[in-house]
DRENZADO-439262 format. One record per residue (C-alpha): residue in one letter; z negated, x, y. Coordinates in pm, whole numbers. Each point is the difference from the previous one (the first is absolute). Example, Ala and Ser with C-alpha at 12.3 -4.5 7.8 and 13.67 -1.06 7.14 Angstrom:
! DRENZADO-439262
{r "A" {-780 1230 -450}}
{r "S" {66 137 344}}
This chain:
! DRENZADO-439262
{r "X" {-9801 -14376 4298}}
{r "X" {349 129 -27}}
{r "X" {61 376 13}}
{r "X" {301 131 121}}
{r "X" {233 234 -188}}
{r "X" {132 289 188}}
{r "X" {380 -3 8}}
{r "X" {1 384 -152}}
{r "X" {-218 -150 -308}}
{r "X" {248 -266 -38}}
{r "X" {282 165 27}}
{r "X" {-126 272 -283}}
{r "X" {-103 -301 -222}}
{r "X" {332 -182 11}}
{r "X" {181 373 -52}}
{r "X" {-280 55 -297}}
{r "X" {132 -328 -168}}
{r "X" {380 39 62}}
{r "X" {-60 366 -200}}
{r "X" {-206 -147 -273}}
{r "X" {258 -236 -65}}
{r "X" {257 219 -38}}
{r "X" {-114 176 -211}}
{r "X" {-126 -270 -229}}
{r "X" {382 -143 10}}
{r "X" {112 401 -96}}
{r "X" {-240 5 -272}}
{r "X" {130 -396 -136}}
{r "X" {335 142 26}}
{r "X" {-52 306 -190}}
{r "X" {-181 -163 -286}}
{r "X" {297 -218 -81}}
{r "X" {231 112 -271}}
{r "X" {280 -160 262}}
{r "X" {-129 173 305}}
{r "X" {224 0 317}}
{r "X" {130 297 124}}
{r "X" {-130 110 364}}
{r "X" {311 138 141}}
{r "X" {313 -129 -115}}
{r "X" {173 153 -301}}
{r "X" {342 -131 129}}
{r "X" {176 -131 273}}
{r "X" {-89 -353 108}}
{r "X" {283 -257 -50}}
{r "X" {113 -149 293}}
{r "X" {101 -340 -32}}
{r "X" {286 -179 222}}
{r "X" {-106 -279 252}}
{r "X" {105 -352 -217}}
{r "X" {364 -19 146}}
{r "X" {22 -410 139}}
{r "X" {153 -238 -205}}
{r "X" {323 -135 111}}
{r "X" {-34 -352 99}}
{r "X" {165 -185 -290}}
{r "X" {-42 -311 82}}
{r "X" {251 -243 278}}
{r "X" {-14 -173 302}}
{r "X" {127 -335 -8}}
{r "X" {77 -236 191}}
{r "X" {-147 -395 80}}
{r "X" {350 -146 -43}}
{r "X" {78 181 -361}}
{r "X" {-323 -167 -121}}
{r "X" {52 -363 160}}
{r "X" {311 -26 -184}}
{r "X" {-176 0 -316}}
{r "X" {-346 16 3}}
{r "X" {-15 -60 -351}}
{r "X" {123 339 -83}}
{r "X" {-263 200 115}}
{r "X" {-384 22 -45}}
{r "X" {-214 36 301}}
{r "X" {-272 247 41}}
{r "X" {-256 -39 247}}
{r "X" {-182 282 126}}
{r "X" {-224 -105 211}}
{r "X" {-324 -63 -42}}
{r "X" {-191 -339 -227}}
{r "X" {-107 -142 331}}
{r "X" {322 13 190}}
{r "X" {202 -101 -320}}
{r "X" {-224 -316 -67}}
{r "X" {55 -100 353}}
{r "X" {378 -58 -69}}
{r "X" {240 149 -203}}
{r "X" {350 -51 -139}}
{r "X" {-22 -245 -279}}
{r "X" {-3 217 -344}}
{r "X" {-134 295 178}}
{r "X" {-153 258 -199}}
{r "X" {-279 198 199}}
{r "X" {-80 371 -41}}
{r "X" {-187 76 242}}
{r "X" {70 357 78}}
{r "X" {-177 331 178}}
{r "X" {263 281 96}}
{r "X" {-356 211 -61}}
{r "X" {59 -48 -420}}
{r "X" {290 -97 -181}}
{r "X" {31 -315 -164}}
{r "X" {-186 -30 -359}}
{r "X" {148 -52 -322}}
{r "X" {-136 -350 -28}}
{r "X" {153 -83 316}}
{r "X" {353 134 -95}}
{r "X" {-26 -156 -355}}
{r "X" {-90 -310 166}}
{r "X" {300 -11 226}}
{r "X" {236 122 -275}}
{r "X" {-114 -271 -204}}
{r "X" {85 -242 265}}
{r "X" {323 124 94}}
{r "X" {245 -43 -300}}
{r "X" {344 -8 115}}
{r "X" {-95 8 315}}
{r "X" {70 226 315}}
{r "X" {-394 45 125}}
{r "X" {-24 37 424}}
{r "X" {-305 91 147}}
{r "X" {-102 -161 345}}
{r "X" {-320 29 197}}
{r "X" {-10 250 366}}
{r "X" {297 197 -66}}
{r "X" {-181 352 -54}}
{r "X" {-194 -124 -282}}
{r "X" {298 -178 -183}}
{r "X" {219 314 63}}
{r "X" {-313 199 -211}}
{r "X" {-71 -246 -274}}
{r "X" {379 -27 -47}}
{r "X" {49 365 -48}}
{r "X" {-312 29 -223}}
{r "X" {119 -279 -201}}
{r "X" {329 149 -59}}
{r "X" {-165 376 -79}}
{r "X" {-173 -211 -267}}
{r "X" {284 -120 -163}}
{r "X" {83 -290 159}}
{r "X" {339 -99 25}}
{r "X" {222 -176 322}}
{r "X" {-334 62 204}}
{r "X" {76 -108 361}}
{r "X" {-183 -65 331}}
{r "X" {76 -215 269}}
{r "X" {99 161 339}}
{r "X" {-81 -303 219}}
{r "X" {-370 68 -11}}
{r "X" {-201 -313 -20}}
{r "X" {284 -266 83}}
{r "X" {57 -39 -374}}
{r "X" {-320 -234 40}}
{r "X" {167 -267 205}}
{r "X" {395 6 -72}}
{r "X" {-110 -27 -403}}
{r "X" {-216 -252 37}}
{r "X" {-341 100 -79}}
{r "X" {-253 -224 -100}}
{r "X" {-265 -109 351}}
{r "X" {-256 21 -205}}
């Protein structure tokens, strides 16, 4: 049979335990040769909201890239699935997340395929804008994205996979 624990006894036990544990945390913290202070012996630093990064990489447009496709080096950002259902032929995918920059594999990988190169990042237009910048903040020279959105697909010929 269950008994039933009157809120006033509960309420004392949960206060009981908060109290014994601070003062087993007071006692840790005065034992240590290191101990932190309980009131601040200086002003706290206040640190500056990150300031946003200029967008350093381009827009550019379908026509400067049919003229020579050769030049540059396609990015795809969108995802394995969507990329493996067609893609421009020579593609290279990085599938990207605005949610975490791109990873240092993933840039070495596309500066290892780029060479001479100008690279130009396609995929929804939101996402290539991101992984374009982010490229470029990681070193990344002649970073562009496209500013048609997804009609780099068809007018460059991308493999029906």
């Amino acid at each position: 049979m269950l008994s039933t624990v009157s809120p006033a006894r509960l309420l004392l036990r949960s206060a009981l335990i908060a109290a014994a544990s601070g003062a087993v945390a007071l006692a840790v913290n005065a034992g240590r040769p290191d101990s932190l202070p309980l009131v601040a012996e200086s002003e706290y630093e206040i640190y500056e909201d990150c300031p946003e990064g200029e967008e350093s990489a381009t827009e550019i447009a379908l026509d400067e890239i049919a003229e020579n496709p050769a030049y540059f080096l396609i990015v795809d950002s969108r995802e394995p699935e969507e990329f493996e259902a067609g893609h421009v032929e020579g593609a290279l995918s990085v599938p990207y997340d605005p949610l975490f920059p791109v990873s240092e594999e993933e840039v070495e990988r596309v500066r290892a395929a780029v060479g001479e190169r100008v690279v130009v990042v396609v995929g929804d237009p939101l996402t290539a804008r991101l992984l374009a910048n982010d490229l470029a903040t990681q070193g990344l020279d002649w970073v562009n994205y496209l500013e048609e959105g997804a009609e780099w697909r068809v007018l460059l010929g991308a493999d029906p996979r």
